[in-house]
C-alpha positions as CSV (number, residue, x, y, z in Angstrom):
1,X,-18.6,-33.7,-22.1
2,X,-19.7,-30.3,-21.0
3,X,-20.0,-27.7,-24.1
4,X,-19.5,-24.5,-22.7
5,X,-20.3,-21.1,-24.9
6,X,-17.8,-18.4,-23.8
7,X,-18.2,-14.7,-24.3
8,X,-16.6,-11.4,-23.8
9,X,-17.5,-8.5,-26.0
10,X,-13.5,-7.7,-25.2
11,X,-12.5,-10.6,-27.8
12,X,-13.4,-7.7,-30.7
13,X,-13.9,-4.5,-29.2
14,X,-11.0,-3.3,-26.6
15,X,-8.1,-5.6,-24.3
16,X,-5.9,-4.2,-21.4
17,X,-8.1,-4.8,-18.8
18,X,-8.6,-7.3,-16.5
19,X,-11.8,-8.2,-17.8
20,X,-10.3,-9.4,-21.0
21,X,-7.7,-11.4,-19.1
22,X,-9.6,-12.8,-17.1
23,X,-11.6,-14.1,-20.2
24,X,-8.5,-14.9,-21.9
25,X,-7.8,-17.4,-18.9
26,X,-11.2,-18.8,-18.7
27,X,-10.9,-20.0,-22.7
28,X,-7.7,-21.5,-22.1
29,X,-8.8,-23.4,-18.8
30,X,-11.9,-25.2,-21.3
31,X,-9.1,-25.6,-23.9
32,X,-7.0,-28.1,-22.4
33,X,-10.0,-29.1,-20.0
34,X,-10.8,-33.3,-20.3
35,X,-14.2,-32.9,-19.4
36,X,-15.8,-30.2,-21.0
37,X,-14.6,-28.1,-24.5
38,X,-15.3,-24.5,-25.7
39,X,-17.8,-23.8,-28.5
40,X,-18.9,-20.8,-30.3
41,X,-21.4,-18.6,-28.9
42,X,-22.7,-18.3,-32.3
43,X,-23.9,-21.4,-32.2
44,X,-26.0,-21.7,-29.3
45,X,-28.0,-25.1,-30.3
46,X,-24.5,-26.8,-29.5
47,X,-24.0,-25.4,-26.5
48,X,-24.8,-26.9,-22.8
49,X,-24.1,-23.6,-21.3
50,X,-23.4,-19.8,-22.0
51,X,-21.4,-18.4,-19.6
52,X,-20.0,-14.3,-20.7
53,X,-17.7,-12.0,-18.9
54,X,-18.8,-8.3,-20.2
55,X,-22.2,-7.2,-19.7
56,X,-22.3,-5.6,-23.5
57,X,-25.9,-5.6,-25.5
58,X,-24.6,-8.7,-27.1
59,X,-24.1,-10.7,-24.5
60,X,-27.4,-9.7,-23.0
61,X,-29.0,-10.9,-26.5
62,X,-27.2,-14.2,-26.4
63,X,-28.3,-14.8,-22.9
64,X,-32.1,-14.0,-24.1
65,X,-31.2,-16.7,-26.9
66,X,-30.0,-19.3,-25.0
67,X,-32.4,-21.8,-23.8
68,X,-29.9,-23.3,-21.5
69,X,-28.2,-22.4,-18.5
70,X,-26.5,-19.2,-18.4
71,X,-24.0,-17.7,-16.2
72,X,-22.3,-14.6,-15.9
73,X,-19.2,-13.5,-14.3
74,X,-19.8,-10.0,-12.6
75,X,-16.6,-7.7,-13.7
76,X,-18.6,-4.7,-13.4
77,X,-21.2,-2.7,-11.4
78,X,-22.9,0.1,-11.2
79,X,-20.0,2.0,-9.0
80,X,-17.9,0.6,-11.7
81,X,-18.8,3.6,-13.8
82,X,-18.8,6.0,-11.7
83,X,-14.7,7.7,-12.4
84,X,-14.4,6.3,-15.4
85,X,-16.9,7.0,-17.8
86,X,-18.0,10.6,-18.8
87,X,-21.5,11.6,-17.6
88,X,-21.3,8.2,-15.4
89,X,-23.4,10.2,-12.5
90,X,-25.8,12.4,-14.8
91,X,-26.8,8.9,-16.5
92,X,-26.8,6.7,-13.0
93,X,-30.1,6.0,-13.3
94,X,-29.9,3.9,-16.6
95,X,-26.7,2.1,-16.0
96,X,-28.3,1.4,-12.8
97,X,-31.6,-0.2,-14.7
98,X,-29.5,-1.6,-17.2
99,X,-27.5,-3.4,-15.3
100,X,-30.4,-5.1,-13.3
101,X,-31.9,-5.9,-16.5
102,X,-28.5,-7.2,-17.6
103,X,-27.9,-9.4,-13.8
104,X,-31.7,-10.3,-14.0
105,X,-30.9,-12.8,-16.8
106,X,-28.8,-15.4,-16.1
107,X,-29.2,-18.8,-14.0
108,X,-25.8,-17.9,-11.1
109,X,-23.8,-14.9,-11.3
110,X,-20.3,-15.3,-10.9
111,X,-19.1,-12.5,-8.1
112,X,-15.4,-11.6,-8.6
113,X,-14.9,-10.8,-5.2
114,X,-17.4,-10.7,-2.0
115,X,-17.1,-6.7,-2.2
116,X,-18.7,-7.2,-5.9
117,X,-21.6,-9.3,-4.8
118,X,-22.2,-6.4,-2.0
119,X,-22.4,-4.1,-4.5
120,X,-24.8,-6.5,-6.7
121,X,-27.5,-7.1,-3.7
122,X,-27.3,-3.0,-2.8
123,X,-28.1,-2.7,-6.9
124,X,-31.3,-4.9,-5.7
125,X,-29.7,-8.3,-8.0
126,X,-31.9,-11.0,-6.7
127,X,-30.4,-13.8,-8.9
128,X,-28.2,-16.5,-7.1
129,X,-24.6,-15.3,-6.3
130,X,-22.0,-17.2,-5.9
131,X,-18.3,-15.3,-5.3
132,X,-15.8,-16.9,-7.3
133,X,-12.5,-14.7,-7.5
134,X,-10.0,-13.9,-10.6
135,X,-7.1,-16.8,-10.6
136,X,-3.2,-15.5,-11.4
137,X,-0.8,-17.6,-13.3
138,X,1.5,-18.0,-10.6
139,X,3.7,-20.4,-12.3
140,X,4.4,-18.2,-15.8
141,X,5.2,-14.7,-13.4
142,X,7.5,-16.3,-11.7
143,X,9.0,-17.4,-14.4
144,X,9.2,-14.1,-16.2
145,X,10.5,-12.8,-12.3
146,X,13.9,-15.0,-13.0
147,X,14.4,-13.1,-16.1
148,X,14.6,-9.9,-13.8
149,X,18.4,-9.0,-14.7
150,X,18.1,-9.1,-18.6
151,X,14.8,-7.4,-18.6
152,X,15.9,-4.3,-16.6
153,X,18.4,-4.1,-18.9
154,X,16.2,-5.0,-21.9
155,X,14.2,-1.9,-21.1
156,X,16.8,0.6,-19.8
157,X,16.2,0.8,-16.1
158,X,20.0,-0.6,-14.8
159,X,20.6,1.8,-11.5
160,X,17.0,3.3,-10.9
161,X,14.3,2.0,-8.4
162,X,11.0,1.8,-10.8
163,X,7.6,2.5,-9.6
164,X,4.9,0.1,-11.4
165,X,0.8,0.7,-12.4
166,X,-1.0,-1.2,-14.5
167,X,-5.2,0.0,-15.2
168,X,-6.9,1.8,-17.5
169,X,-5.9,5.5,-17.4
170,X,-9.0,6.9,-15.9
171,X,-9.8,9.3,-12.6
172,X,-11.0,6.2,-10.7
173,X,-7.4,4.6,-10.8
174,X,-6.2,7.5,-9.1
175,X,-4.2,8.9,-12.0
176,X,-3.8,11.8,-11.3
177,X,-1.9,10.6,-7.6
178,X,0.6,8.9,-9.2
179,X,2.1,11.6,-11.1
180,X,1.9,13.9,-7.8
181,X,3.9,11.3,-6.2
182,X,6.1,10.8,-9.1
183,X,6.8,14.4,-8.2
184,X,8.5,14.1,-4.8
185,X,10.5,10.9,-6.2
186,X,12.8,12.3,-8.7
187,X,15.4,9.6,-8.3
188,X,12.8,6.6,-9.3
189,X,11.1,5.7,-12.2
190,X,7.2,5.7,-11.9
191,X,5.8,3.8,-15.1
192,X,1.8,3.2,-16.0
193,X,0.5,0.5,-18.0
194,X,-3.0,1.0,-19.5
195,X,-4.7,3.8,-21.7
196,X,-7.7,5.4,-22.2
197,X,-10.4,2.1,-22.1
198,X,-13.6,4.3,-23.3
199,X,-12.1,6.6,-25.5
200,X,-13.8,10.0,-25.9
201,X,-16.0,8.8,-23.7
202,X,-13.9,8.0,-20.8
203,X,-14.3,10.2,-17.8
204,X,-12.1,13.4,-17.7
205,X,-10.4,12.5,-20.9
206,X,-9.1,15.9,-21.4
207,X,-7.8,17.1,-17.9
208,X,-6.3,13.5,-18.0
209,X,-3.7,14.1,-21.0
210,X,-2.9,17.4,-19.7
211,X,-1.7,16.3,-16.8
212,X,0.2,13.3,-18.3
213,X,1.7,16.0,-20.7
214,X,2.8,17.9,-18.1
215,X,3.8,15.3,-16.1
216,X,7.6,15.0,-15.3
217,X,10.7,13.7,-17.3
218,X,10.8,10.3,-14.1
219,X,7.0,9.1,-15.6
220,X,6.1,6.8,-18.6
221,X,2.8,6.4,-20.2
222,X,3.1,3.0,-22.4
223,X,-0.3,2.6,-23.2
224,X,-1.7,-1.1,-24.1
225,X,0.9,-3.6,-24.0
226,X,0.6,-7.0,-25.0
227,X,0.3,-9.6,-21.5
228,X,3.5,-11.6,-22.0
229,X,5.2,-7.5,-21.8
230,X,3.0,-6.5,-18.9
231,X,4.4,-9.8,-17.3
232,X,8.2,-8.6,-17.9
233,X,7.6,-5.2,-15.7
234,X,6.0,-6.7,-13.4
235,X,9.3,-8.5,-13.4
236,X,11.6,-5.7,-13.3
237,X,9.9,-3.4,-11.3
238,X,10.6,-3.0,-7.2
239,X,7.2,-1.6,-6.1
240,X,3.5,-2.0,-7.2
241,X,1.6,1.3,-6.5
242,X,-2.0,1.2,-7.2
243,X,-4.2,4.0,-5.9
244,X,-7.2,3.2,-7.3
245,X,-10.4,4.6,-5.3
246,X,-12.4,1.4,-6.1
247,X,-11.8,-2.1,-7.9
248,X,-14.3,-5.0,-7.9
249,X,-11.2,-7.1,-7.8
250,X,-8.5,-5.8,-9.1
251,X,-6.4,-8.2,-11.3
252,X,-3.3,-6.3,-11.8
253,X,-2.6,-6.4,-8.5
254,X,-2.8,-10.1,-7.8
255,X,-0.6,-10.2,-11.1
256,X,2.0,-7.8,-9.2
257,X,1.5,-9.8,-6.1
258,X,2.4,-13.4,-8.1
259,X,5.8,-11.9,-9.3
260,X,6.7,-11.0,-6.0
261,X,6.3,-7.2,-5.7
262,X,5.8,-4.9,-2.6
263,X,2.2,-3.3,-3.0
264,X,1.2,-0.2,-1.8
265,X,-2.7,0.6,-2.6
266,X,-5.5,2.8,-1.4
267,X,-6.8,1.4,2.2
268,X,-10.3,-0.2,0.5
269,X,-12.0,-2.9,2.3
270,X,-12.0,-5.0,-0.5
271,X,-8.1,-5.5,-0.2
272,X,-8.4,-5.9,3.3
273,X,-10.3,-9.2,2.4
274,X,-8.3,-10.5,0.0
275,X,-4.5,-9.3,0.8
276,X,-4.6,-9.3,4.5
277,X,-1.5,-7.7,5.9
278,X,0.0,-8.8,2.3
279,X,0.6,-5.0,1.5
280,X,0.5,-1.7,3.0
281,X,-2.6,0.5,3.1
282,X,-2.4,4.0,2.6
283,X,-5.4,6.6,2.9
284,X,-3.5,9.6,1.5
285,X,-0.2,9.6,2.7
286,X,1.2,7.4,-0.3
287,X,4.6,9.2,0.1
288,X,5.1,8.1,3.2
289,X,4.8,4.5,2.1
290,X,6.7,5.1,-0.9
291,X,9.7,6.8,0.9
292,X,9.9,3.8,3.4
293,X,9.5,1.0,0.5
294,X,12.3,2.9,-1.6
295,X,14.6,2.7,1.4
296,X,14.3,-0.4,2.4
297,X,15.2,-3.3,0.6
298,X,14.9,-5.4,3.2
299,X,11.1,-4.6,3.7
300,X,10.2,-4.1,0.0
301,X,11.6,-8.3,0.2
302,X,9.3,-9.2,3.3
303,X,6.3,-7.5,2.1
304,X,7.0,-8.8,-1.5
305,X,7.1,-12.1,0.2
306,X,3.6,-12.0,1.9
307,X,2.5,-10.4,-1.4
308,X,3.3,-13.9,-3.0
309,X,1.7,-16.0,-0.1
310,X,-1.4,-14.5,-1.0
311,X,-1.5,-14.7,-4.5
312,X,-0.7,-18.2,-4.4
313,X,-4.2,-19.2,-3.1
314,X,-5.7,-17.4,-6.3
315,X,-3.4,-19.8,-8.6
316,X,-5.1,-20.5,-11.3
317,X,-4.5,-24.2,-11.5
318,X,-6.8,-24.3,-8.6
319,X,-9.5,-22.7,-10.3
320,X,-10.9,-25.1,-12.7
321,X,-12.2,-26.8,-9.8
322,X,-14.5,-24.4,-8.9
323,X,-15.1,-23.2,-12.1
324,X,-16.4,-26.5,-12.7
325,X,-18.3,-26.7,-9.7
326,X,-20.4,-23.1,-10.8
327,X,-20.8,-24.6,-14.2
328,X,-22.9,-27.3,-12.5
329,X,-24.6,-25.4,-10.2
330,X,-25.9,-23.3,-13.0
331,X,-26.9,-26.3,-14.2
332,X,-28.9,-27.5,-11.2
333,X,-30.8,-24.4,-10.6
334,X,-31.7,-24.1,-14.9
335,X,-33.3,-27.3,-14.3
336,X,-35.0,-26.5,-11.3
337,X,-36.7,-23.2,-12.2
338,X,-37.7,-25.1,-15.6
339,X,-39.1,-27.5,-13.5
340,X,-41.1,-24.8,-11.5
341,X,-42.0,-23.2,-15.3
């Protein structure tokens, strides 16, 4: 049986993010997994394999430590930075050179999406690189989605079209739009899931709670919420609206997509890959899209339709498979360049 050592600096620093999530699913995958088991990654002489999801000075002494194969999932990139964290540009040059110390280490790099692993080889990563996306849990949103009635109802939004975010309140996830569209949509609720992920640290923290203090009475800041409450608006929302100027994936959004919701993002190659026509691209004129989608039931249905179509072939019951299928690559080339030692 394959022991695998799991990491994300997430588990006891911050959540709300995909990166977390996307851990949390990994762990639960080995969990209940017949072939292989999680162990800790602070015991490293019992482990077959250390695979981590943040990119956190810990991780990068476990995978030091570990004389085993090592694998790391590649959330973040250099451009990852860049609109969320303060001084991101003024310090390019070390995250830069960190993170090709940081890629530099393991045996296969897990790419969340093909635009990621672009980024990676532009960042001059030389590693092996195999793209293996984020997986949705297709089966528990829908679930939550036949709840739909008793939610809206749970959370006060009987009679009013409602507007849905989820991300990490930063400049990068096109904040600042969302409230100006909010604007010119006084009859619908626009509500944003997600706070302030770095803190005093994060980029533009100030100008950032001005304008959500001066935002109007139609938008809702929750902050953090647990995942099983992030599920229940994605429920009982009608429209996903995410204009984020760049994602590596983009988890939310497949989230949104599972529980059947019309999405409306920034026009970004990377969705081009993954969503196909699954949701309408917008460069600028998200008013436009948001005045046709709050019209018109009938298309906020179809394209909340082809939403679903695509984020069934990220269902995560699929995923093991080829999560499986990295762990023994990993594997394979470990043994080879210790071979070649």
């Amino acid at each position: 049986m394959l022991r695998v050592s799991l990491l994300s600096e997430s588990e006891f620093t911050i959540v709300g993010h995909g990166v977390h999530s996307a851990f949390i699913d990994n762990a639960q995958h080995l969990d209940v997994a017949n072939d292989a088991r999680r162990v800790s990654p602070w015991d490293l002489k019992h482990s077959d394999i250390l695979h981590v999801h943040s990119a956190g000075p810990l991780a990068l002494a476990l995978m030091h430590r570990h004389s085993g194969p090592r694998i790391a999932t590649a959330h973040i990139t250099a451009q990852s930075f860049i609109g969320s964290l303060s001084y991101a540009e003024a310090f390019g040059s070390f995250l830069n050179g960190y993170l090709r110390h940081f890629y530099s280490q393991p045996d296969l790099i897990l790419a969340v999406s093909a635009g990621a692993a672009s980024e990676l080889h532009a960042m001059g990563i030389e590693r092996p690189i195999r793209v293996l996306p984020n997986a949705v849990d297709c089966a528990s949103l829908l679930k939550t989605s036949g709840r739909r009635d008793a939610i809206r109802a749970k959370l006060g939004w009987d009679g009013r079209q409602v507007i849905l975010a989820v991300g990490q309140v930063q400049p990068r996830k096109g904040v600042k739009e969302f409230i100006e569209c909010a604007e010119m949509f006084p009859e619908a609720n626009f509500v944003w899931i997600g706070s302030f992920l770095f803190g005093p640290l994060s980029a533009e923290r100030a100008q950032l709670r001005q304008a959500i203090c001066g935002a109007p009475s139609n938008v809702t800041f929750t902050g953090i919420l647990p995942r099983p409450r992030v599920y229940e608006h994605y429920a009982a929302a009608d429209i996903f609206f995410h204009p984020s100027h760049h994602e590596t994936f983009g988890l939310a959004i497949l989230e949104a997509a599972a529980a059947g919701l019309p999405i409306l993002l920034r026009d970004l190659p990377l969705y081009r890959d993954i969503y196909g026509n699954g949701y309408i691209a917008a460069d600028g004129d998200f008013a436009g899209a948001l005045r046709m989608l709050i019209q018109s039931r009938d298309h906020r249905q179809d394209l909340g339709a082809k939403a679903l179509r695509v984020a069934r072939k990220y269902d995560q019951r699929m995923h093991w498979n080829d999560l499986r299928a990295a762990y023994f690559h990993a594997t394979e080339l470990w043994q080879a360049r210790s071979t070649a030692m």
